[in-house]
NUTIDO-322367 format. One record per residue (C-alpha): x, y, z; residue in three letters. Coordinates in steps of 0.1 Angstrom, whole numbers. Each point is the difference from the previous one (the first is absolute). Layout:
c1=X; c2=Y; c3=Z; res=ala
...
This chain:
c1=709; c2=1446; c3=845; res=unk
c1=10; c2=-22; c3=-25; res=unk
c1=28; c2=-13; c3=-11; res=unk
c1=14; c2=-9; c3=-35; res=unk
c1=18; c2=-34; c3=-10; res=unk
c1=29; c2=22; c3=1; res=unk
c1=-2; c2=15; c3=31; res=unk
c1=-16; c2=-34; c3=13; res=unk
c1=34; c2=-21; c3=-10; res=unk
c1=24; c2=30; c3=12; res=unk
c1=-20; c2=-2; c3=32; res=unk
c1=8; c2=-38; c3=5; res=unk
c1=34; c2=7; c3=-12; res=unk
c1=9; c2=24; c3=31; res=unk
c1=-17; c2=-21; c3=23; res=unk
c1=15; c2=-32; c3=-7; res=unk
c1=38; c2=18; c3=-2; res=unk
c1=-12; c2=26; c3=28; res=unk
c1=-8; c2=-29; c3=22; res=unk
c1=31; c2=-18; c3=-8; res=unk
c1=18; c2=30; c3=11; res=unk
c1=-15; c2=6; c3=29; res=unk
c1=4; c2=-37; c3=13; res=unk
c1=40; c2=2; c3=-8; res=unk
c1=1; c2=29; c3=21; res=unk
c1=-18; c2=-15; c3=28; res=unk
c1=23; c2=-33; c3=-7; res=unk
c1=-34; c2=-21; c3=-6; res=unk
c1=7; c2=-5; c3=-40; res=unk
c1=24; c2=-25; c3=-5; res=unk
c1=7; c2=-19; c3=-35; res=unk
c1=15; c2=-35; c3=11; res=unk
c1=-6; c2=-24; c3=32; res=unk
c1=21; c2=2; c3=34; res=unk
c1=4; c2=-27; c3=20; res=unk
c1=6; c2=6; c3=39; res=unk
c1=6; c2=-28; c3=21; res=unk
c1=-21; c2=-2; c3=32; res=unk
c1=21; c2=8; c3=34; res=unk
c1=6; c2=-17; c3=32; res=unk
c1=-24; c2=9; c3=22; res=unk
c1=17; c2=-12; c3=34; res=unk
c1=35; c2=-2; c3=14; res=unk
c1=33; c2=11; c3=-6; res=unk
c1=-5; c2=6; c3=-37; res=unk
c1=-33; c2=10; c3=-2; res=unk
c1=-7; c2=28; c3=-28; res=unk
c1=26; c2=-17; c3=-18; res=unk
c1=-9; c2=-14; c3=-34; res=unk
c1=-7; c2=-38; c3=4; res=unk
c1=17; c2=-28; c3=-24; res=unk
c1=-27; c2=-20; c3=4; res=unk
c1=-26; c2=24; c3=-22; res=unk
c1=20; c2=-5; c3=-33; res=unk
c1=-22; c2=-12; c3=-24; res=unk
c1=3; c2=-16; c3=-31; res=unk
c1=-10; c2=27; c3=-18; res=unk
c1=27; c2=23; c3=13; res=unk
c1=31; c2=7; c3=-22; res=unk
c1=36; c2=1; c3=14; res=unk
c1=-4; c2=36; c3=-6; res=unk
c1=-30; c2=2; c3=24; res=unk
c1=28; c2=-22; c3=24; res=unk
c1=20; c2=25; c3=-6; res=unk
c1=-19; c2=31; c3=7; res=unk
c1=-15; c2=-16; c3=36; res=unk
c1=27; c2=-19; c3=16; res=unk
c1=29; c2=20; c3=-17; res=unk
c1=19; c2=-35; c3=-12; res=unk
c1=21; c2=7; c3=-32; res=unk
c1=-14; c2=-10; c3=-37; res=unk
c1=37; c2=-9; c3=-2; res=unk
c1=-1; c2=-27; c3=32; res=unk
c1=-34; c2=-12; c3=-9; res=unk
c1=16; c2=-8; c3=-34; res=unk
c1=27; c2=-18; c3=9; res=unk
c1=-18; c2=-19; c3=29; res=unk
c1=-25; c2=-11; c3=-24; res=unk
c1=21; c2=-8; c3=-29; res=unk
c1=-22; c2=26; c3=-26; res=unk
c1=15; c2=2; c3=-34; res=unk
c1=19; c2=34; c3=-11; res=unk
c1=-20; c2=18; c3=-22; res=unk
c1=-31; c2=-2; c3=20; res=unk
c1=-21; c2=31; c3=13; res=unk
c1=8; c2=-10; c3=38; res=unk
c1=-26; c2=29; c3=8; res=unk
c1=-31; c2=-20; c3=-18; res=unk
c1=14; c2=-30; c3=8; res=unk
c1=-33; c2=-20; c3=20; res=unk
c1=6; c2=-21; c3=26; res=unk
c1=-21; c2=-27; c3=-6; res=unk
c1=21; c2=-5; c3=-31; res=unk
c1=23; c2=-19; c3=15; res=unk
c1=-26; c2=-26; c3=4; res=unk
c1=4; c2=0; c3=-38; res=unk
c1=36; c2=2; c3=-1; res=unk
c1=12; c2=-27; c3=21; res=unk
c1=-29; c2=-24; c3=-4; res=unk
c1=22; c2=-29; c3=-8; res=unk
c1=16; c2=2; c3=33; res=unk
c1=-5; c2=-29; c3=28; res=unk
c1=-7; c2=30; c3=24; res=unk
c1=-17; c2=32; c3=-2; res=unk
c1=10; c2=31; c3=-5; res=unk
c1=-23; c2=25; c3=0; res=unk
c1=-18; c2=27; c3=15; res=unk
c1=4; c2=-17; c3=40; res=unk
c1=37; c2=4; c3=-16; res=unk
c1=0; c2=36; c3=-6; res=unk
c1=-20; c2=5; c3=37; res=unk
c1=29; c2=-22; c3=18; res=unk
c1=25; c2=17; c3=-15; res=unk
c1=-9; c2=39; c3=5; res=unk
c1=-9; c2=-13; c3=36; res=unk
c1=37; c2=-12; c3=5; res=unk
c1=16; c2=22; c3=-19; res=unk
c1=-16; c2=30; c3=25; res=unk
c1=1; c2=-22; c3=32; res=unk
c1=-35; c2=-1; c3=0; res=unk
c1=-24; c2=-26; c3=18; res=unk
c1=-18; c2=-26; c3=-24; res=unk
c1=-20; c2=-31; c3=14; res=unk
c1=26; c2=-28; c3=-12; res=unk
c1=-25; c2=-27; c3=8; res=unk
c1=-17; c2=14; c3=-32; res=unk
c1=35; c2=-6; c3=-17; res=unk
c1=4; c2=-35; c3=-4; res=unk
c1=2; c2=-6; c3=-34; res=unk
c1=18; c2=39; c3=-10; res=unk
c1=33; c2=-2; c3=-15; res=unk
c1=23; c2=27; c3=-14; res=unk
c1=33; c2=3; c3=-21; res=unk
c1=34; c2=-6; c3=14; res=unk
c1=2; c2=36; c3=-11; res=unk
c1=-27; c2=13; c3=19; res=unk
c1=17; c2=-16; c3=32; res=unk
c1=36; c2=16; c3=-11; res=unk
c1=-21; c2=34; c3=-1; res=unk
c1=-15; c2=-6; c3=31; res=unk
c1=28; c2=-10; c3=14; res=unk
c1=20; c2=32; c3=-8; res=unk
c1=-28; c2=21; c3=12; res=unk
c1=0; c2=-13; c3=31; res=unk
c1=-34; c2=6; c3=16; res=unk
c1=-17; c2=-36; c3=5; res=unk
c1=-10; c2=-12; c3=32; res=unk
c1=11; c2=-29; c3=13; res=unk
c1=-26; c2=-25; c3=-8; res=unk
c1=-1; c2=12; c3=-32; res=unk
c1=36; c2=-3; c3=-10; res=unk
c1=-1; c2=-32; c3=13; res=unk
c1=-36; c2=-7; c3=-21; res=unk
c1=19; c2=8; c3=-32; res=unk
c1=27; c2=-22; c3=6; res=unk
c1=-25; c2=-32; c3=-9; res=unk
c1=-19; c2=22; c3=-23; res=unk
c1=24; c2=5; c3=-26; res=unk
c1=-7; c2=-14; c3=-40; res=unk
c1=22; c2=-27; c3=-3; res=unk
c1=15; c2=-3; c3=-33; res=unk
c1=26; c2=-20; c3=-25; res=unk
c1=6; c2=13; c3=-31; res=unk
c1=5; c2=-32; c3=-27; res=unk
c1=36; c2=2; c3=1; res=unk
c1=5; c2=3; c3=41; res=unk
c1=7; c2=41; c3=-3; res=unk
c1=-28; c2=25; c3=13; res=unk
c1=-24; c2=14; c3=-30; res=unk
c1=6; c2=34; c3=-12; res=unk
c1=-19; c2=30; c3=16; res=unk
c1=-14; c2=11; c3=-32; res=unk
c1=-7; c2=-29; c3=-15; res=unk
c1=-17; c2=-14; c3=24; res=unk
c1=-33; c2=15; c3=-4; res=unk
c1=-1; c2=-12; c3=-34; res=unk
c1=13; c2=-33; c3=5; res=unk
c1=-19; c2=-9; c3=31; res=unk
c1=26; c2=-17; c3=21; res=unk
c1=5; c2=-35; c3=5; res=unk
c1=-7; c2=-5; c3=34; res=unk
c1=3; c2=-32; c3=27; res=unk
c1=-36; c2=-12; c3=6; res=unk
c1=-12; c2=3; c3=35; res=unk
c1=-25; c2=-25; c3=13; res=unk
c1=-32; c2=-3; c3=-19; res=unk
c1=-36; c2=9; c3=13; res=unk
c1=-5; c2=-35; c3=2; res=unk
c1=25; c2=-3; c3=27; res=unk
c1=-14; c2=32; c3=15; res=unk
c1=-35; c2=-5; c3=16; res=unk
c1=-26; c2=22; c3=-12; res=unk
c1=20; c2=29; c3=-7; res=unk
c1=-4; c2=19; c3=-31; res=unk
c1=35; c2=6; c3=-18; res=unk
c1=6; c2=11; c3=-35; res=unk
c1=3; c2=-39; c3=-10; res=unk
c1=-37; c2=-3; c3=15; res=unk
c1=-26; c2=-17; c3=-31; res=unk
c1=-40; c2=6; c3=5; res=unk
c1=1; c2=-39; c3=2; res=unk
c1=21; c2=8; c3=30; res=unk
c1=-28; c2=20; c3=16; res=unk
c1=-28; c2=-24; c3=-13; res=unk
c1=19; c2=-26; c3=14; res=unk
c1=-1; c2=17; c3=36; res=unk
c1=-36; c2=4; c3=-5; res=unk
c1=-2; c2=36; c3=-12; res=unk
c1=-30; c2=1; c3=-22; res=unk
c1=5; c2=11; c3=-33; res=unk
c1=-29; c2=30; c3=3; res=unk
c1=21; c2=14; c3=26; res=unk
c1=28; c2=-5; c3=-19; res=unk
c1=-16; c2=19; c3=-29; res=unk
c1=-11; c2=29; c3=20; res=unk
c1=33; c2=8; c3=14; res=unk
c1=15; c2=1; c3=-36; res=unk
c1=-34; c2=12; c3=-10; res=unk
c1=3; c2=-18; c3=-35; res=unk
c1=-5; c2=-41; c3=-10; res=unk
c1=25; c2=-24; c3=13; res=unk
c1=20; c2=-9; c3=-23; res=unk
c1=19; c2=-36; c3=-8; res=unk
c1=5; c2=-11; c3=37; res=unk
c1=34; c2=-12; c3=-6; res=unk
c1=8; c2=37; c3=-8; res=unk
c1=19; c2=18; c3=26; res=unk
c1=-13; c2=28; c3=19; res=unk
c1=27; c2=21; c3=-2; res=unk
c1=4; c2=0; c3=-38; res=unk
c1=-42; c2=5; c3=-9; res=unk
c1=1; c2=29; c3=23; res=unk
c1=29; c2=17; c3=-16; res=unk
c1=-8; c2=-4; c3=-35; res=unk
c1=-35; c2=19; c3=7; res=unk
c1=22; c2=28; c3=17; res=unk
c1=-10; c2=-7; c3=31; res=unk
c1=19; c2=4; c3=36; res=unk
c1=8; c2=-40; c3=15; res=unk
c1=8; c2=13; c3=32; res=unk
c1=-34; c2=15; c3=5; res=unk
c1=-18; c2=-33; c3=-17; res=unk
c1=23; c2=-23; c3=23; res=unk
c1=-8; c2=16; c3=27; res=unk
c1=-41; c2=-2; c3=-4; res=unk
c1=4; c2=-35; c3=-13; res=unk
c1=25; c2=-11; c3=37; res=unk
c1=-31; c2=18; c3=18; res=unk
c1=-25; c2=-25; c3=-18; res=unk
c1=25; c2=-27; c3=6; res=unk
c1=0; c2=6; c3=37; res=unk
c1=-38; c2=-1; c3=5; res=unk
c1=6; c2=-34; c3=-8; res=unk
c1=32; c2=-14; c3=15; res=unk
């Protein structure tokens, strides 16, 4: 038999919509990405969504959905402007955000924080250099589910801050001001450990060769005297994830 253009494109029609249709039933079509968090496999809390799957790439609304923490609390912990679409909000913007900062705040913020604020278990020797808000610690605080360590962990792990005339910054504002902050020691006085004030001389300096360099940023190096931390966020990258393969290459060596 064969088949006119017409009955040829009406063909194609039904079975590109009939297909669609038959997917939705099934629940196999589905228009936009879902993120689901990978579970604890072991324990007490396994099959329970685990804190430390949150990508970069995951919005507060994907937070949200998974660990059932409020767009509301993660606003206010994280100091996000009103106005903005919480729900598409990425995490790994707050790499972008709060780049001026002496201490990072980031994704490994958004991961500590869900895991306290649900009393969940997260490897604090991973922790070191996370911070949060004095916000985040008065909602955490309220909602009363840390564990021990960890309410003790925040205590040193707090942002601290000094507005320029001695009173705290405003919530709002914050974000758009990037707060003035009280510098904590520099990487110099840190050994080999990548911070956000870490320079590719830095790494060069503790022998990290520069093609290794390149491949984990998997670009050119730039000026060495740039910061890590600010090339990686103005090409929209996640630091955490660069900081932590560049502290793996670091630790080959020392």
């Amino acid at each position: 038999m064969k088949l006119n253009s017409f009955s040829l494109g009406a063909l194609v029609v039904f079975l590109l919509f009939g297909g669609i249709g038959v997917s939705s039933a099934m629940n196999l079509w589905q228009t936009e990405s879902s993120k689901i968090a990978a579970t604890y496999t072991e324990g007490e809390f396994a099959g329970q969504a685990d804190p430390a799957d949150i990508r970069g790439s995951y919005t507060f609304g994907d937070v949200n959905k998974n660990f059932d923490v409020p767009l509301e609390d993660l606003q206010i912990a994280f100091r996000i402007p009103s106005g903005t679409d919480l729900a598409l909000f990425q995490v790994k913007e707050l790499e972008t955000l709060y780049t001026s900062l002496p201490v990072e705040i980031g994704t490994a913020s958004i991961r500590m924080f869900v895991a306290f604020y649900k009393g969940l278990p997260v490897d604090l020797s991973t922790a070191t250099d996370t911070y949060l808000f004095s916000e985040a610690a008065d909602i955490l605080d309220a909602q009363n589910k840390m564990l021990p360590e960890q309410a003790e962990f925040l205590k040193t792990h707090l942002v601290p801050e000094i507005a320029a005339d001695g009173t705290q910054p405003d919530i709002q504002s914050t974000a758009k001001t990037q707060i003035a902050s009280t510098p904590l020691p520099s990487t110099d006085q840190v050994a080999y450990k990548v911070t956000g004030s870490t320079t590719f001389q830095n790494l060069l300096d503790w022998g990290v060769k520069q093609e290794t360099i390149e491949s984990v940023i998997g670009s050119k190096m730039p000026d060495p005297g740039m910061l890590i931390k600010d090339y990686v966020t103005g090409k929209g990258l996640e630091f955490s994830s660069i900081k932590t393969a560049l502290q793996a290459e670091v630790d080959k060596i020392h």
